[in-house]
C-alpha positions in Angstrom: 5.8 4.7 18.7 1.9 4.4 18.7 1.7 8.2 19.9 3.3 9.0 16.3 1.5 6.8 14.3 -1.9 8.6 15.9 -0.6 12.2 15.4 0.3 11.5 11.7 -3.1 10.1 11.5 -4.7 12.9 13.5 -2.7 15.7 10.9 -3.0 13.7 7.3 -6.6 12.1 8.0 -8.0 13.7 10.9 -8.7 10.6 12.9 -8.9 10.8 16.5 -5.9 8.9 19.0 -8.8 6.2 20.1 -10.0 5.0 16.3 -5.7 4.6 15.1 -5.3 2.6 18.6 -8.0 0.5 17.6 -6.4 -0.2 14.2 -3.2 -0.6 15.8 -4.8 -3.2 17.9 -6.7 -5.0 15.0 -3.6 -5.2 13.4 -1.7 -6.4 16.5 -4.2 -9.4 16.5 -4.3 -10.3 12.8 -0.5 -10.8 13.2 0.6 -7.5 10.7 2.0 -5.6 13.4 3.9 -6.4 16.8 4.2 -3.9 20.0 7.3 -3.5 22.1 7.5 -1.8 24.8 8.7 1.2 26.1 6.6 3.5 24.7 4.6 1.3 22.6 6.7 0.5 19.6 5.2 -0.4 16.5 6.8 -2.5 14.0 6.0 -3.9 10.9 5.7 -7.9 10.8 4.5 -8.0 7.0 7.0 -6.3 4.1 5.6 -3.2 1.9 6.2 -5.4 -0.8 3.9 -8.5 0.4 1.2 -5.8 0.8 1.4 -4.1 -2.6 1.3 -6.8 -4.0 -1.7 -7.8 -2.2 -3.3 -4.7 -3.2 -2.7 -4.6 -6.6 -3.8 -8.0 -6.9 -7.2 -7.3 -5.0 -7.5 -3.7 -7.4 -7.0 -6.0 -10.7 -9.9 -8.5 -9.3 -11.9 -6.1 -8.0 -12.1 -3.3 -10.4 -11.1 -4.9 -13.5 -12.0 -8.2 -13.8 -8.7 -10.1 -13.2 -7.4 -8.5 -16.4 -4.1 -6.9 -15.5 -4.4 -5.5 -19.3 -7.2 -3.5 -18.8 -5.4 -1.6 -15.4 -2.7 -1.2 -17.3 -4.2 0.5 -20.3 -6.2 2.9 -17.9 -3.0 3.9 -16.0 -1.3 4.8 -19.6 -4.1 6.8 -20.9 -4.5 9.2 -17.4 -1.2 11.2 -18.6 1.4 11.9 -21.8 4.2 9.7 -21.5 7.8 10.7 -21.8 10.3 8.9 -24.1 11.9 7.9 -21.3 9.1 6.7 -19.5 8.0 5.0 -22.4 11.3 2.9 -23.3 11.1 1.8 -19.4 7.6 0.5 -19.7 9.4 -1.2 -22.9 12.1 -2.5 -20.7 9.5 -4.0 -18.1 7.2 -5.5 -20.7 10.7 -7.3 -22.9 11.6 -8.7 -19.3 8.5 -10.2 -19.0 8.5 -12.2 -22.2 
């Protein structure tokens, strides 16, 4: 329901009921999300997936140039790497070629 969407907003961001109706709304018209009644039921009309990708595509342009490279290489240098992690990367990288 809307009501939760607002408190989990209220708790985690600290916006107010009116500003996450709003968004709810905006979204409503853009075509992202549908409302069902009772009680205001929001639901997804775009998958997670679509929008990550989205995102990440929009992060690459927009912070580093279109070069997915250069994201990648700040990512890896923010933390030590295990072996494990390290031989997945591997994995993703071989699957790609």
């Amino acid at each position: 329901p809307a009501k939760h969407v607002a408190d989990v907003l209220t708790k985690e961001l600290g916006w107010n009921k009116n500003t996450t109706y709003t968004l709810i709304k905006r979204c409503i018209k853009k075509g992202a999300i549908e409302r069902s009644e009772p009680n205001f039921m929001c639901h997804a009309l775009i998958p997670k997936e679509e929008v990550q990708e989205a995102e990440t595509n929009e992060l690459i342009n927009k912070i580093y140039d279109g070069s997915a490279d250069k994201l990648f290489a700040a990512l890896l240098s923010r933390k030590k790497l295990s072996v494990e992690e390290i031989e997945k990367l591997k994995k993703i990288v071989a699957d790609l070629e």
